[in-house]
Phi, psi and omega in degrees: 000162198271126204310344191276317204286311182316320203290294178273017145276344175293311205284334199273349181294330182282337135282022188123191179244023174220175170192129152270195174282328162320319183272329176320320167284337182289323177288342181281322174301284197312310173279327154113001206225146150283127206219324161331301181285348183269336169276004162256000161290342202283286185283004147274342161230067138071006179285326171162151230295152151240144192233066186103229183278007196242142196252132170224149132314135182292342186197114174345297189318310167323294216304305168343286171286320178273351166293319177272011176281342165291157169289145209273350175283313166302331216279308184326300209274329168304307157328296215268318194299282222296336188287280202312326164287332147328286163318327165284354200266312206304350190265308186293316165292323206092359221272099171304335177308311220248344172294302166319303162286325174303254233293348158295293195329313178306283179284032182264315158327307141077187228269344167291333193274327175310120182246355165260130187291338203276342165286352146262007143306321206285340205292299213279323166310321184286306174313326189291313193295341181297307197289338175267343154328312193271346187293306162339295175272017174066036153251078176297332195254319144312336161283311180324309190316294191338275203281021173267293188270026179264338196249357170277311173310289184021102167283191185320272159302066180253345170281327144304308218267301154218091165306310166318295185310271180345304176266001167261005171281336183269343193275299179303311205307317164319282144357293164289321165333300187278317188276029175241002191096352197262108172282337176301310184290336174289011173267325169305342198276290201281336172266345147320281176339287188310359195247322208251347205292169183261006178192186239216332144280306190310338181269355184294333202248003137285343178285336184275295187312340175292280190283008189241345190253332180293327169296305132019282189254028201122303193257086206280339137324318157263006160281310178286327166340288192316299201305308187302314197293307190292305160335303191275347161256019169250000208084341204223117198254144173274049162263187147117174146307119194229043105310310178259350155295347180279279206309345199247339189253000180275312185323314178312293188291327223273336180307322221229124159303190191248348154304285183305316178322280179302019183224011164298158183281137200306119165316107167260335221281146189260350183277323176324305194273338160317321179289314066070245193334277185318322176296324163327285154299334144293335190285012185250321157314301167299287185329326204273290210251000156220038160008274215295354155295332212295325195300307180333290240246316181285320183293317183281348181266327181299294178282357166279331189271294211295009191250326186220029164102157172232156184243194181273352167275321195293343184280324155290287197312327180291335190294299198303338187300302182290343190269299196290317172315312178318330196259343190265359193089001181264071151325298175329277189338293200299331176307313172326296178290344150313293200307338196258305184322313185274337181296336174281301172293341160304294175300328162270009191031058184262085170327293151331310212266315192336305213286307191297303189325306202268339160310312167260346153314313174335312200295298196292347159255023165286343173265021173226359184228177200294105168001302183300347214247339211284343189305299161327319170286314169280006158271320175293350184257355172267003167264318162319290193313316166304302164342288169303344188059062163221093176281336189295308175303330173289320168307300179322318165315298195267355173270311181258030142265348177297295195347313216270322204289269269273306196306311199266001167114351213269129181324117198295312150341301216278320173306318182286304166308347177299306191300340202291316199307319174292328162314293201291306199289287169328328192288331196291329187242039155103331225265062178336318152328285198291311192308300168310326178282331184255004185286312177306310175309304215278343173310308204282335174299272123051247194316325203273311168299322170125140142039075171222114171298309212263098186244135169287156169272128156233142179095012205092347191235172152286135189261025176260359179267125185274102165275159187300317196313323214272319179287358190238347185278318197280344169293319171272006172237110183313292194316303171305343168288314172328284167291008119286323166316310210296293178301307176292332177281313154293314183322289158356295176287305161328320179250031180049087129283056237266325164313312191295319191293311194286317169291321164282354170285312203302316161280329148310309200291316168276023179269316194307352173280321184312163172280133179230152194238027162202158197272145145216167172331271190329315174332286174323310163305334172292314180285337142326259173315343172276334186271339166300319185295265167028298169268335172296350169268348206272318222278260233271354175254309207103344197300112158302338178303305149344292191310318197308302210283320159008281200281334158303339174281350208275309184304326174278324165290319164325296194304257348201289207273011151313318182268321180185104192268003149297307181284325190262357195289305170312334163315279171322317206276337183292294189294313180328304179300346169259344162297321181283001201272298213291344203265345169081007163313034185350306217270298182319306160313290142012271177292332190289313163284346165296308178300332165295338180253342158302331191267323172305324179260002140297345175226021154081024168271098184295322199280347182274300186318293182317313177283325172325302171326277174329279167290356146329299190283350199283335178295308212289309136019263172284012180253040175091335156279066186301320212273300200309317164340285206296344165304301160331271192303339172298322176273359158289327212272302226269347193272304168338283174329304167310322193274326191121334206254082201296310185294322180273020161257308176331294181309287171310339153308291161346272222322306184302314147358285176288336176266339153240026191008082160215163135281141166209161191262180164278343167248003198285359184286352208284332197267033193262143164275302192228130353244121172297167181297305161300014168273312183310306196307310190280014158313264177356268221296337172287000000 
């Protein structure tokens, strides 16, 4: 072959086994050279192909072999040499395309072949703009490659020499590093960093990467440690009474219309929004291990905006603001302020922040719009998370969309592969935190379905299995200790387990008297089934205490359904019926539970129709109407089933079984006299 065709046949080896023509012309600008006419001598003896616009090797092997006919010294300076010619086009041009491939070619080249020092800054400058190119397109794992091997360019002294290029390279490789999961390396990143920086600022924003990866993974003790630290050297100490801090920042708020609030002026200052940051993160920190602190840290991010502007963080804090009303018993209010929190982010277009705002707005509006619709919002908020690579947040995302698909009924199957799919995904990037938060639901998925093998390993284990890590984990972390009691404790009831149940009432309750200050979906459930447990131990004890707390459920759910008697009426109507059960009120109990399982199937909670069902019939049961039951458990059984939950239909088959010696199906409702479904409205209405 002729020295030009070997010569761009080399050259084209260097990019693969293919090309089109469009780059073929980019590489002829850039080098400056003709590369056409010798690749179509190629592919006049038969070395390769043109398929349209694309020039390919006839065989993987050609590409091979002419790549390896260069020296692994030549192939490195040709890599480097076609990158760098690139790199000025891609500059001359504009090209975001043509930026990719130069700093793929460079670093393929890579940092032994550079004999001017002033080319590897420029080398390691070209990789930062790539790698934020790729962050942009929410290719975190290609931004990482970038910003890895920008800082391999480096020289000796690059922290003298270019100090900025240095730390903002080590600042983003963190910054991927964490939306990929390797927490080993931000920690290597950061303690690099923490030794050479020139202040005390320049160390603020790996360091928020630091403590976002220590949350991340767990070690939410030495995350607020950190978090804490920083604070108090920025100034802003988490003290005072946060009784008159609530009373000084609703004063505060009180100033400003749902307008004016969106139209204050904008946070520039970066240390200002550092603060910002961290106060984010403690106050996350505080949920896990000092709840009744956590408000603090929200109340102060509220009066840090209205003092020094606002920001896409200022958009959270109005969300925790509104959860802690929420929490206080003002559902409106606190609703208000979702609705102003998202409109705000909206309005700064804060991309970043959009995942946590609409995830935990999400909580608060499941207690004023219908639940099921509430799913849309937290699916829109895990597309934000991704987007952005804030995976913590994004976890945060997919554990409480499980909550909501499991709370509103959505078909147990279907839950269970969401989860499985969320299991393998937390695991891949680490976030260990979330894992634990979400391990308890899928046990109670798990138990309600039945015999189910194919579970991931996670943690190392099965993940249906409660490991000792786990359990040692769940002693420092309130909120987790909570949701695991919470989960044993339904399974426990669902399945009469009545001895299990009381022990485990013994223990809840006392983590559920701590204060937890930001709302979520899941809570209103805790005030179900705990006010359902309640009242069948006061029914089987006697115990007024029981009953008291019972009637505290009745009194919190009334408020609940006061806001959206879609999600609660039924909810109400339940506990009421078990209330009229323990009072021995027959007629009243009745109507309560008819009305409960009509108002559960008017608003689409299939597994709420069921357990109504159920407890219906265990009432009709024990007041003596064995006959009047069985209907009742029949239409539990076939609503169980509708649901998924194969193992409690199985048991409750059992039950019926032993109580009326039959067998029964999932169709056996078609022989029911009393009370057909259309029998419950005229119950009702009477």
């Amino acid at each position: 072959l002729p020295d030009g065709v070997q010569s761009s046949l080399c050259i084209l080896s260097c990019f693969g086994a293919s090309a089109n023509v469009s780059f073929i012309e980019t590489l002829e600008r850039a080098l400056q050279k003709n590369i056409r006419d010798d690749l179509d001598v190629a592919v006049a003896k038969g070395l390769l192909d043109k398929i349209g616009v694309e020039y390919r090797f006839s065989h993987d092997r050609i590409q091979e072999a002419t790549y390896n006919m260069m020296e692994d010294g030549t192939r490195r300076l040709f890599h480097f040499t076609y990158g760098l010619s690139l790199a000025s086009l891609s500059i001359e041009e504009e090209c975001d395309g043509i930026l990719f491939i130069a700093v793929n070619q460079l670093n393929l080249g890579g940092p032994a072949i550079v004999q001017d020092p002033s080319q590897s800054f420029t080398v390691a400058g070209m990789n930062l703009r790539a790698g934020k190119k790729a962050m942009e397109m929410s290719d975190f794992k290609t931004a990482s490659s970038y910003m890895n091997h920008g800082i391999s360019f480096l020289r000796e002294h690059h922290w003298g020499e270019h100090y900025d290029l240095s730390l903002e390279l080590f600042e983003l490789a963190a910054k991927c590093a964490l939306s990929n999961g390797d927490h080993k390396r931000v920690s290597l990143l950061f303690e690099q960093v923490l030794g050479v920086a020139h202040s005390f600022e320049d160390k603020l924003e790996i360091t928020y990467t630091y403590v976002r990866s220590l949350l991340t993974s767990s070690c939410l003790g030495e995350a607020l440690t950190k978090g804490l630290y920083v604070l108090n050297e920025l100034g802003i100490v988490l003290s005072g009474d946060l009784d008159s801090l609530l009373v000084e920042t609703k004063s505060m708020l009180a100033e400003h219309s749902d307008e004016q609030l969106l139209s204050l002026p904008v946070m520039t200052d970066r240390t200002k929004l550092m603060a910002m940051k961290f106060l984010s993160r403690t106050q996350t920190c505080l949920l896990h291990t000092n709840p009744k602190s956590q408000p603090k840290a929200t109340l102060h991010m509220v009066q840090y905006s209205l003092q020094h502007g606002m920001s896409g963080l200022s958009s959270f804090a109005l969300i925790l603001y509104g959860s802690f009303l929420a929490c206080l018993g003002d559902i409106p209010a606190g609703y208000r302020y979702v609705k102003i929190a998202i409109r705000l982010a909206e309005k700064l277009n804060a991309r970043s922040n959009m995942c946590e705002v609409l995830a935990l707005g999400s909580q608060v509006m499941g207690y004023v719009e219908p639940l099921q619709s509430v799913n849309e919002v937290i699916v829109r908020s895990l597309e934000y998370g991704l987007a952005v690579g804030s995976i913590g947040n994004a976890m945060l995302s997919c554990s409480m969309n499980i909550v909501c698909a499991f709370w509103s009924g959505k078909h147990l199957s279907l839950v269970k592969s969401n989860v499985d799919d969320t299991l393998r995904l937390m695991s891949s990037h680490s976030t260990l935190v979330w894992i634990l938060q979400t391990l308890p639901l899928y046990r109670t998925v798990l138990a309600m379905i039945g015999n189910v093998d194919d579970v991931p390993i996670i943690l190392g284990s099965r993940s249906d299995i409660e490991t000792e890590k786990e359990r040692k984990m769940s002693e420092t972390n309130l909120h987790l200790l909570k949701v695991v009691h919470f989960n044993k404790l339904f399974v426990g009831f669902m399945f009469r387990r009545y001895d299990e149940v009381k022990q485990f009432a013994v223990a809840y309750d006392a983590i559920a008297s701590l204060p937890f200050n930001t709302i979520l979906i899941s809570h209103c459930m805790h005030v179900f089934y705990g006010g359902l447990i309640n009242f069948w131990i006061a029914r089987k004890t006697m115990d007024v205490i029981w009953f008291d707390r019972g009637e505290k459920a009745i009194e919190k759910m009334r408020s609940y359904a006061e806001c959206s008697s879609w999600n609660f009426q039924n909810k109400l109507l339940l506990l009421q019926a078990e209330q009229c059960f323990y009072l021995e009120d027959i007629e009243s109990a009745k109507r309560c539970y008819d009305a409960a399982i009509l108002s559960a199937q008017e608003h689409k909670f299939v597994h709420e129709e069921a357990l109504a069902c159920e407890l219906a019939g265990h009432f009709m049961l024990e007041s003596g109407e064995g006959r009047a039951a069985l209907p009742y458990f029949l239409l539990a059984q076939k609503k169980y089933h509708e649901w998924g939950a194969c193992a409690k239909e199985e048991s409750l088959g059992k039950f019926i079984k032993e109580q009326f010696g039959r067998e029964t199906t999932t169709e056996t409702n078609i022989d029911l006299s009393i009370p057909a479904e259309p029998d419950l409205r005229k119950r009702r209405a009477s």
